[in-house]
PANU-298763 format. One record per atom (N, C-alpha, C): residue in three letters; chain; atom name; x, z, y. Coordinates in Angstrom, 1 decimal, padded with zeros to 4 digits, always signed. Example, Ala and Ser with C-alpha at 12.3 -4.5 7.8 and 13.67 -1.06 7.14 Angstrom:
residues 2
SITE:Ala:A:N:+013.2:+007.8:-005.7 $
SITE:Ala:A:CA:+012.3:+007.8:-004.5 $
SITE:Ala:A:C:+013.2:+007.8:-003.3 $
SITE:Ser:A:N:+012.8:+007.1:-002.2 $
SITE:Ser:A:CA:+013.7:+007.1:-001.1 $
SITE:Ser:A:C:+012.9:+007.9:+000.0 $
***
This chain:
residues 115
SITE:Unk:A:N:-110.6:-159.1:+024.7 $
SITE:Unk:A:CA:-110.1:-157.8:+024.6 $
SITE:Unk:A:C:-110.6:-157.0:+023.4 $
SITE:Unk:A:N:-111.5:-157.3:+022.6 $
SITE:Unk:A:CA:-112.3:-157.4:+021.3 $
SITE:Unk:A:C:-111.4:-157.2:+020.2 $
SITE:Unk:A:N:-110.1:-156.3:+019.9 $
SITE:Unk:A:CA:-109.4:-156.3:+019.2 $
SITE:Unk:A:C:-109.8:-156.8:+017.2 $
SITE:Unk:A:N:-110.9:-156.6:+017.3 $
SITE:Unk:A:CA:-111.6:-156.3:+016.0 $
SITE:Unk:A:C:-112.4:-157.6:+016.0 $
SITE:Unk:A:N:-112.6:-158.7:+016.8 $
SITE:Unk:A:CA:-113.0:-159.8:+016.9 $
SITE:Unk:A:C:-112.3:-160.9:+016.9 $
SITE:Unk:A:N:-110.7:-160.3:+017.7 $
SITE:Unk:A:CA:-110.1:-161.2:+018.1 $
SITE:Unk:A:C:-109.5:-162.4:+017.2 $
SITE:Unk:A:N:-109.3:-162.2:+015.6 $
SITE:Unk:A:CA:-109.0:-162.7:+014.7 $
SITE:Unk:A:C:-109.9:-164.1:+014.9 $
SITE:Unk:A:N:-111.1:-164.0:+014.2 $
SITE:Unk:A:CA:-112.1:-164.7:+014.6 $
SITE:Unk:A:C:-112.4:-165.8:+015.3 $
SITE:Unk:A:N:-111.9:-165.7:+016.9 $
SITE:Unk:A:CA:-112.1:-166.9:+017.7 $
SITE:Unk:A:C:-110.7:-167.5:+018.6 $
SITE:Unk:A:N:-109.3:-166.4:+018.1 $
SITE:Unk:A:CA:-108.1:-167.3:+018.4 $
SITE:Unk:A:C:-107.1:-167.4:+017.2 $
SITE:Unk:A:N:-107.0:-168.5:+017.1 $
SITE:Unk:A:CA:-106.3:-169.2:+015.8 $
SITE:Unk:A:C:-105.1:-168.6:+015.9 $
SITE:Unk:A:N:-104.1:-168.4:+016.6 $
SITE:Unk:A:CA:-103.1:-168.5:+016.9 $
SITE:Unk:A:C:-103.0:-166.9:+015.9 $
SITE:Unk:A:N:-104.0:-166.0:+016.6 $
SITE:Unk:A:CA:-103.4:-164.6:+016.1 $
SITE:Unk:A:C:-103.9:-164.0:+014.8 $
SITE:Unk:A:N:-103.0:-163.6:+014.1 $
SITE:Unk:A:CA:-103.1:-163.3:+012.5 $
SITE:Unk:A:C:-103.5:-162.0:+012.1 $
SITE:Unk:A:N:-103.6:-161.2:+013.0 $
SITE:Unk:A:CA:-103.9:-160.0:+012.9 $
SITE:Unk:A:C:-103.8:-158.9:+014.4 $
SITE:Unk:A:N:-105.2:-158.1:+014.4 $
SITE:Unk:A:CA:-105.5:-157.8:+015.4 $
SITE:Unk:A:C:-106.0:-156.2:+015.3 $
SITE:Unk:A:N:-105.9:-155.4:+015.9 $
SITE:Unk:A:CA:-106.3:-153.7:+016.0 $
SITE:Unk:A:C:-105.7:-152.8:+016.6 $
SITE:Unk:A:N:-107.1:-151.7:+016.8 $
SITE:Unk:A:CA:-106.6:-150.8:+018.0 $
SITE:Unk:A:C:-106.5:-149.5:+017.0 $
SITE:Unk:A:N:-105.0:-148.9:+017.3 $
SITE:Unk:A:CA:-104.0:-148.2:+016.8 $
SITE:Unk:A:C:-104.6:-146.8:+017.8 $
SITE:Unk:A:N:-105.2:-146.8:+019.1 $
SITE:Unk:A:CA:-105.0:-145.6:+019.2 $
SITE:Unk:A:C:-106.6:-145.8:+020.5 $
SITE:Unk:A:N:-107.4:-145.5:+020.8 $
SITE:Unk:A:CA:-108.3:-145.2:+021.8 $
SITE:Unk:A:C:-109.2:-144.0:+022.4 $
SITE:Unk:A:N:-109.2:-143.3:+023.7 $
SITE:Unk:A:CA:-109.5:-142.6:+024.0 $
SITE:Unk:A:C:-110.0:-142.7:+025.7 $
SITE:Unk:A:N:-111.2:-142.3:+025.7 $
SITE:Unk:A:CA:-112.5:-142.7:+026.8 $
SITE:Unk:A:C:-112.3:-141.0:+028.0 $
SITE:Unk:A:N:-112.0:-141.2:+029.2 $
SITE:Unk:A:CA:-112.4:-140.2:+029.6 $
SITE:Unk:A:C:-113.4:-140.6:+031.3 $
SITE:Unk:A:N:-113.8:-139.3:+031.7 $
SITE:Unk:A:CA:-114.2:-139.9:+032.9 $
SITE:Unk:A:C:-113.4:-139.7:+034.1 $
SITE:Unk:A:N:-113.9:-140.6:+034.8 $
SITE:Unk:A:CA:-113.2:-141.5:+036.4 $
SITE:Unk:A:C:-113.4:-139.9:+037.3 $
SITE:Unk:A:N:-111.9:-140.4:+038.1 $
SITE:Unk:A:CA:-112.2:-139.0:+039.4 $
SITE:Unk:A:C:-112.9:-139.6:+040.5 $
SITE:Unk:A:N:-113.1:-140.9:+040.4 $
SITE:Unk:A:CA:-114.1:-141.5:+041.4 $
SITE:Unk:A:C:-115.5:-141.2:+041.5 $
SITE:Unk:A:N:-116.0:-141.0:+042.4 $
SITE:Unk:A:CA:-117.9:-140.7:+042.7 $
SITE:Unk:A:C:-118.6:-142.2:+042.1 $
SITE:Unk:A:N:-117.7:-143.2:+041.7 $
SITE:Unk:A:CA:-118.4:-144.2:+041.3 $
SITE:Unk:A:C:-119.0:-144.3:+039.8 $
SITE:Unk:A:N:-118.4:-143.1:+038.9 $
SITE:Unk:A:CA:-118.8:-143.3:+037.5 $
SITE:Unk:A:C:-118.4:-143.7:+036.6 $
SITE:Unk:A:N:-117.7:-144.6:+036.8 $
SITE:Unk:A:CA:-116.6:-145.3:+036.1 $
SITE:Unk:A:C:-116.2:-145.2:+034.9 $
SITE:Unk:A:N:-116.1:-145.6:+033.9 $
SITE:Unk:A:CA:-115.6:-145.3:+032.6 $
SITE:Unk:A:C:-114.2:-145.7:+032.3 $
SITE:Unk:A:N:-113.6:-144.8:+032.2 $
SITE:Unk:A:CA:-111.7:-144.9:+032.2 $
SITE:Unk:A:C:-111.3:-145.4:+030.8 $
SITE:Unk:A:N:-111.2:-146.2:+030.1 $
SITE:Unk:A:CA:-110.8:-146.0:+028.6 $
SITE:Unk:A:C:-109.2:-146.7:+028.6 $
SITE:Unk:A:N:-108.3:-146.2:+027.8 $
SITE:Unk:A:CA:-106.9:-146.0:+026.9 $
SITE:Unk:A:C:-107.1:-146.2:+025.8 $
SITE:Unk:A:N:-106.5:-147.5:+025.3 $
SITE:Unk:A:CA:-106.0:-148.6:+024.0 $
SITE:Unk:A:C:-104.1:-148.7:+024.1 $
SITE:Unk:A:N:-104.0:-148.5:+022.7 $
SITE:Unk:A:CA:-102.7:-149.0:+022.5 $
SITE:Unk:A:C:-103.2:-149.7:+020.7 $
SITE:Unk:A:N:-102.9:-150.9:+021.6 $
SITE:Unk:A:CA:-103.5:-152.2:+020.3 $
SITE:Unk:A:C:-102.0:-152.9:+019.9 $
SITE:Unk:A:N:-102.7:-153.5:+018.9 $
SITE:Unk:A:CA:-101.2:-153.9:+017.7 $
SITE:Unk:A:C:-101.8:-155.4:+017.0 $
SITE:Unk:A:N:-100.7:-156.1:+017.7 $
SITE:Unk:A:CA:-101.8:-157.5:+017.3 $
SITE:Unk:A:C:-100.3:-158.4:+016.8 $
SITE:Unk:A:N:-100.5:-159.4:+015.8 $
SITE:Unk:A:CA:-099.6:-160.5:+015.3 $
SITE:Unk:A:C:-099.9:-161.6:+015.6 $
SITE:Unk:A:N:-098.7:-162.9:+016.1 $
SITE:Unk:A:CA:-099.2:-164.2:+016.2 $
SITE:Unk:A:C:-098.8:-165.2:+014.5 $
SITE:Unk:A:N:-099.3:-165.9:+014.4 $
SITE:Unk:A:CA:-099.2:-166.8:+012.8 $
SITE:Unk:A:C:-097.5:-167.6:+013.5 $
SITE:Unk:A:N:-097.4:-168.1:+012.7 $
SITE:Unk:A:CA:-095.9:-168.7:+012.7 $
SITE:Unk:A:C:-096.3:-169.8:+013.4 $
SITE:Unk:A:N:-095.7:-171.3:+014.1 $
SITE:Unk:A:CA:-095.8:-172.0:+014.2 $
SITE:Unk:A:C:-095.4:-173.2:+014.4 $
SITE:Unk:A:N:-095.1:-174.2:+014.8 $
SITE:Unk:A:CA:-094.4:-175.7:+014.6 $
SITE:Unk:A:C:-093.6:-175.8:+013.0 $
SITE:Unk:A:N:-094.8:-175.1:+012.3 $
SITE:Unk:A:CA:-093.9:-175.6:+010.9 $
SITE:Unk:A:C:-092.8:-174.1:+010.6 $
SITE:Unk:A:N:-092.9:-173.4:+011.1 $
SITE:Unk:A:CA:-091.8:-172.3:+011.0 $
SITE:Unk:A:C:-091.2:-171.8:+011.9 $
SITE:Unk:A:N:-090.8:-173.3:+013.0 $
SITE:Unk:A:CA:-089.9:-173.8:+014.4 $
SITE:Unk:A:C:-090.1:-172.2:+015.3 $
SITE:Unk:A:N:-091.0:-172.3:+015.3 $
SITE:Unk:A:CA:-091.3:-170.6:+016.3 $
SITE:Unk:A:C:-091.9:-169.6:+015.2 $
SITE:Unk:A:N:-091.4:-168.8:+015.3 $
SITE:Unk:A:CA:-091.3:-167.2:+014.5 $
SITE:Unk:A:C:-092.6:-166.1:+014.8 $
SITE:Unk:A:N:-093.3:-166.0:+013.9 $
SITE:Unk:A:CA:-094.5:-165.2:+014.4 $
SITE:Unk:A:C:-094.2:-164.2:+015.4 $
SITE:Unk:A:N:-094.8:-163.2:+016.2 $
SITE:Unk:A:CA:-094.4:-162.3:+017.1 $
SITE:Unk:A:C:-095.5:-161.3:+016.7 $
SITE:Unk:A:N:-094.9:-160.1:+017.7 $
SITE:Unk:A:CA:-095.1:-158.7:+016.7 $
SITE:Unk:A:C:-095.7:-158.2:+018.2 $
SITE:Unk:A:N:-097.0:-157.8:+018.8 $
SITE:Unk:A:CA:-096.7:-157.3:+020.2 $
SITE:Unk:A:C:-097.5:-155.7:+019.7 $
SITE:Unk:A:N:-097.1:-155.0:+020.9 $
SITE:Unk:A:CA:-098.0:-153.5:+021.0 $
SITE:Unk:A:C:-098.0:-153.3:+022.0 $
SITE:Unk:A:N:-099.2:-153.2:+023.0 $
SITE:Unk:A:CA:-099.6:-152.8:+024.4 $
SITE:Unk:A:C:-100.0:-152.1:+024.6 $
SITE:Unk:A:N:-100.3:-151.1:+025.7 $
SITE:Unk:A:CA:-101.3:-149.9:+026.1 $
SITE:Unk:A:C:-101.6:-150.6:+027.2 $
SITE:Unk:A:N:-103.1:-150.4:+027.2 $
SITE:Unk:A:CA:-103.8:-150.7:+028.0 $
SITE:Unk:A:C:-105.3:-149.7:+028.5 $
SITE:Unk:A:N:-105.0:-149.8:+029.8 $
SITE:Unk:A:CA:-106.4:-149.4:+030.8 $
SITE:Unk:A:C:-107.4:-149.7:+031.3 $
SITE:Unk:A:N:-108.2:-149.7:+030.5 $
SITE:Unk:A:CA:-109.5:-150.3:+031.0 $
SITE:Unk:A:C:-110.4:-149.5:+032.2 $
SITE:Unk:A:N:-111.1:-150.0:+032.8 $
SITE:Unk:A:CA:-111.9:-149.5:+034.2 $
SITE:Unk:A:C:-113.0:-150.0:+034.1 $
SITE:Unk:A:N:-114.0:-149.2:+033.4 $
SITE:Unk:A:CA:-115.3:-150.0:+033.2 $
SITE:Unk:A:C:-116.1:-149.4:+034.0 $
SITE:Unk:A:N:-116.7:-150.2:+035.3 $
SITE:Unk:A:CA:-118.1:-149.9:+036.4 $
SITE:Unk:A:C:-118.9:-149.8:+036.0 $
SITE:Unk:A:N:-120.1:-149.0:+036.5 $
SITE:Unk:A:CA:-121.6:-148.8:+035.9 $
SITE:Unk:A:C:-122.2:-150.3:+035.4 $
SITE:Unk:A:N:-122.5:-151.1:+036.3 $
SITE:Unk:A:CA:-122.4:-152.3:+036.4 $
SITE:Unk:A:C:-121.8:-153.3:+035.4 $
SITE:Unk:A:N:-120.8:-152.8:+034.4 $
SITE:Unk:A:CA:-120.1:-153.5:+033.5 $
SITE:Unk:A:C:-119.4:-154.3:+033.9 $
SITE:Unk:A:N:-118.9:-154.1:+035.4 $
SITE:Unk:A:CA:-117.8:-154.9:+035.8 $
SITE:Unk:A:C:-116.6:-153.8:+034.7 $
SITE:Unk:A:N:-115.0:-155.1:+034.8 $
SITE:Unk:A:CA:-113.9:-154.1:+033.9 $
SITE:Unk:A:C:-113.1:-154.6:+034.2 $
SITE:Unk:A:N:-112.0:-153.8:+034.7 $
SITE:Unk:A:CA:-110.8:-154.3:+034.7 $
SITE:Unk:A:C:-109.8:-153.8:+033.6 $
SITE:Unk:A:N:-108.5:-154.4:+033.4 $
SITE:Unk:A:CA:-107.9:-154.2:+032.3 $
SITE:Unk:A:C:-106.8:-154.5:+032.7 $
SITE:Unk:A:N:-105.8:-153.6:+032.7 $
SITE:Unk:A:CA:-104.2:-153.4:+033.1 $
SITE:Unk:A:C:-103.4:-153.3:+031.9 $
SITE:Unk:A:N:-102.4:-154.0:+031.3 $
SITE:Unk:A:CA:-101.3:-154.1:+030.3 $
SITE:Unk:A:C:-100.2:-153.7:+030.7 $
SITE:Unk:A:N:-099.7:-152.8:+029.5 $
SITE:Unk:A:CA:-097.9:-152.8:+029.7 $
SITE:Unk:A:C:-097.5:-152.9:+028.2 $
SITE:Unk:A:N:-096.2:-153.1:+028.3 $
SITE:Unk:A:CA:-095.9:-153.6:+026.8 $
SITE:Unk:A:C:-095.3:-151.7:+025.9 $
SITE:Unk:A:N:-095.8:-151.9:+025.4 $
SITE:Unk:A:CA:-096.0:-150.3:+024.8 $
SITE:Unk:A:C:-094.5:-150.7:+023.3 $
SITE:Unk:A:N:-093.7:-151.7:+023.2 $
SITE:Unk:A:CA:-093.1:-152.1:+021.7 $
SITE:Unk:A:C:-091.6:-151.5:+021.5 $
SITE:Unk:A:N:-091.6:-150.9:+023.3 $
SITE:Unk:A:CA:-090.0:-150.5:+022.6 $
SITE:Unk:A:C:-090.3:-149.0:+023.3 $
SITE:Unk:A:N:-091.2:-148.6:+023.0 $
SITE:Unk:A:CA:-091.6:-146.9:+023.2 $
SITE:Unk:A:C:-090.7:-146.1:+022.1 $
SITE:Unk:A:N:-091.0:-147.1:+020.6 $
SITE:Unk:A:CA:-090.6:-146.9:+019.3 $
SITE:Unk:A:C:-091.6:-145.9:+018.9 $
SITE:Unk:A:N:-092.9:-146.1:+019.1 $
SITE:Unk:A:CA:-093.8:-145.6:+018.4 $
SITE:Unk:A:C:-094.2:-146.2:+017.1 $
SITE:Unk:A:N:-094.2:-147.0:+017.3 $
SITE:Unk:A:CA:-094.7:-147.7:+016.0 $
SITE:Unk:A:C:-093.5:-149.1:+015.7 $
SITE:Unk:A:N:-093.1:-149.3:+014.7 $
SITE:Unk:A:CA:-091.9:-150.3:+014.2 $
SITE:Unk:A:C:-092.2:-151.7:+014.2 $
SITE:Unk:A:N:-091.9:-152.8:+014.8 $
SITE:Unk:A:CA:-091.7:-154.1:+014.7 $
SITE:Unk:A:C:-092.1:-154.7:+013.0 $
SITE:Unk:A:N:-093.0:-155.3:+012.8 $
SITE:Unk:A:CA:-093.3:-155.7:+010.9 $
SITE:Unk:A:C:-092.1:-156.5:+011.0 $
SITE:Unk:A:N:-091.7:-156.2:+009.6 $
SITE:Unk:A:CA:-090.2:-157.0:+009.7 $
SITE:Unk:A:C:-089.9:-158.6:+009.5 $
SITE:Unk:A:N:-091.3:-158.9:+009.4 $
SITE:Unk:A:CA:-091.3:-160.5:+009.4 $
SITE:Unk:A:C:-091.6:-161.7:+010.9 $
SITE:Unk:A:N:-091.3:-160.6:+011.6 $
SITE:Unk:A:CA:-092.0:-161.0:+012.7 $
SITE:Unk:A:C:-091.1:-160.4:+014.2 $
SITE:Unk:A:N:-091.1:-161.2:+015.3 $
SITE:Unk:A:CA:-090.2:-160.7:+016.3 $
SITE:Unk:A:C:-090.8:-160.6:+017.0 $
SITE:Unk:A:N:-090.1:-159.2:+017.9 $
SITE:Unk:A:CA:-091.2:-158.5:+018.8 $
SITE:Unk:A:C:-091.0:-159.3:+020.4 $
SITE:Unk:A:N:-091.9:-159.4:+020.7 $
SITE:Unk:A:CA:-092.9:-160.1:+021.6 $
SITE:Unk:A:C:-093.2:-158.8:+022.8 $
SITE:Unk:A:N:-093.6:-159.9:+023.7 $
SITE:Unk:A:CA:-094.2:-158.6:+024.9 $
SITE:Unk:A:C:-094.9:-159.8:+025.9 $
SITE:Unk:A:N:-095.7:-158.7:+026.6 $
SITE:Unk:A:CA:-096.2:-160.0:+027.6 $
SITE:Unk:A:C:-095.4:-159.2:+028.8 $
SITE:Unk:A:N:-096.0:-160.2:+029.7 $
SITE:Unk:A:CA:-095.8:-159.4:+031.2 $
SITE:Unk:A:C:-096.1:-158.1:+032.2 $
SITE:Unk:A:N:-095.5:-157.8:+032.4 $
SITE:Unk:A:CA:-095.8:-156.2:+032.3 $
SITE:Unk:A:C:-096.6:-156.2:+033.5 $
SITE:Unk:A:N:-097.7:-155.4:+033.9 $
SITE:Unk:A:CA:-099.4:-155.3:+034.4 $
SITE:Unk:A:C:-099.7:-156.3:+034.6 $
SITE:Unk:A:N:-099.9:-157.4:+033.5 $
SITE:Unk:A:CA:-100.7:-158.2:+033.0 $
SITE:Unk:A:C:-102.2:-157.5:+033.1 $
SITE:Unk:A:N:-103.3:-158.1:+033.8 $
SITE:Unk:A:CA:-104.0:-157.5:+034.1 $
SITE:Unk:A:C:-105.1:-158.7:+033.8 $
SITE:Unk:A:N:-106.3:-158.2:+033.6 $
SITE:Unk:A:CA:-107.9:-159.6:+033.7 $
SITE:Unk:A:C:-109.1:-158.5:+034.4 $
SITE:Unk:A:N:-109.7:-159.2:+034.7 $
SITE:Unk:A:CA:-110.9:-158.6:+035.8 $
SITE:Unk:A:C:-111.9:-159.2:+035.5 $
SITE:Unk:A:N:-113.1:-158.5:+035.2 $
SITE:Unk:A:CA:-114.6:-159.5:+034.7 $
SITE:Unk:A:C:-115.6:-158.6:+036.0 $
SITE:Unk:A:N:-116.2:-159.5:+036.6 $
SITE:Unk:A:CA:-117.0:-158.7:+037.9 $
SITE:Unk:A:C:-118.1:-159.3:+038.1 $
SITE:Unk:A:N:-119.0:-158.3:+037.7 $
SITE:Unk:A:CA:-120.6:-158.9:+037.9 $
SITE:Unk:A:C:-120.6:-158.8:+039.4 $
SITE:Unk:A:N:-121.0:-160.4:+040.0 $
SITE:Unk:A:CA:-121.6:-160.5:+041.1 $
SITE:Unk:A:C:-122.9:-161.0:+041.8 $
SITE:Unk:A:N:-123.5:-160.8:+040.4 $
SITE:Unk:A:CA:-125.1:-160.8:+041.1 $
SITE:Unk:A:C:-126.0:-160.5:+039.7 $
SITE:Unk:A:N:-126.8:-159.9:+039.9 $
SITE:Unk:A:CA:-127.9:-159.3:+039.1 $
SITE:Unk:A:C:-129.2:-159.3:+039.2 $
SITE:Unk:A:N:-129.7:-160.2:+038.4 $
SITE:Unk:A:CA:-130.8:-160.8:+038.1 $
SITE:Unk:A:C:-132.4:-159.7:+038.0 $
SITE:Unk:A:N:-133.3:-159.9:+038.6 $
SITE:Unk:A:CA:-134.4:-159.0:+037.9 $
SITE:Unk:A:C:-134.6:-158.7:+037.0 $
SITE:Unk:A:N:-133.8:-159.2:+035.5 $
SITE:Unk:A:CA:-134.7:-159.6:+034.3 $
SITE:Unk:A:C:-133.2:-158.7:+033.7 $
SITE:Unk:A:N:-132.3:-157.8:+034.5 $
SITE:Unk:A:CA:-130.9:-157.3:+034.3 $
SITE:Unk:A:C:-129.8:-157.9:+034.0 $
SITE:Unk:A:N:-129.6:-159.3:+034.0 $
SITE:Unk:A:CA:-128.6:-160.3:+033.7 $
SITE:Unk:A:C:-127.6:-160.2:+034.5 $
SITE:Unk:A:N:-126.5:-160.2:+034.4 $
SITE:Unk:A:CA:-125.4:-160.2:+035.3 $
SITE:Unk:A:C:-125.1:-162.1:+035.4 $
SITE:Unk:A:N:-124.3:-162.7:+036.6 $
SITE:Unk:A:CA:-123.6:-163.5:+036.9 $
SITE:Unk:A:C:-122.5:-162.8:+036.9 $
SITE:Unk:A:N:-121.4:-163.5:+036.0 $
SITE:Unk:A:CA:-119.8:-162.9:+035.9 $
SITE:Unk:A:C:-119.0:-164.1:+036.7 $
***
């Protein structure tokens, strides 16, 4: 979820950044940290050309627990028409509340989480 990393350790994607983020706090007694991303990421072309880079732009909700557990909800943010499709490239979307969940389930003396 590392938009600014993401380059880095998946080949596939050619370009990666967060276009828009804003942190507020949870109405829950749990503390929770609420943060809003609308990220803008490219895939590289592939089979030789055969498949056509893609263009995606998502907003997403993160739910981060004291704990550093996080959850992370997707929707596909590309035909809001906030931002334009790069013209080399066809717009893409994933599945809409495409979601991932990281949950610390045990915590070590030494502060380590088991994810």
């Amino acid at each position: 979820m590392d938009m600014k990393s993401r380059v880095s350790w998946e080949p596939a994607i050619k370009s990666a950044h967060t276009r828009l983020n804003y942190d507020i706090k949870s109405d829950s007694e749990s503390d929770a940290k609420v943060s809003y991303q609308l990220v803008e990421y490219t895939t590289n072309a592939a089979a030789g050309g055969m498949v056509a880079a893609r263009w995606f732009l998502d907003a997403r909700k993160f739910i981060i627990e004291p704990d550093g557990s996080t959850c992370c909800v997707t929707v596909d943010a590309g035909k809001a028409g906030i931002y334009d499709c790069e013209v080399s490239h066809v717009q893409a979307q994933n599945y809409e509340g495409s979601a991932s969940m990281l949950k610390c389930i045990e915590k070590s003396q030494d502060g380590f989480c088991t994810w």
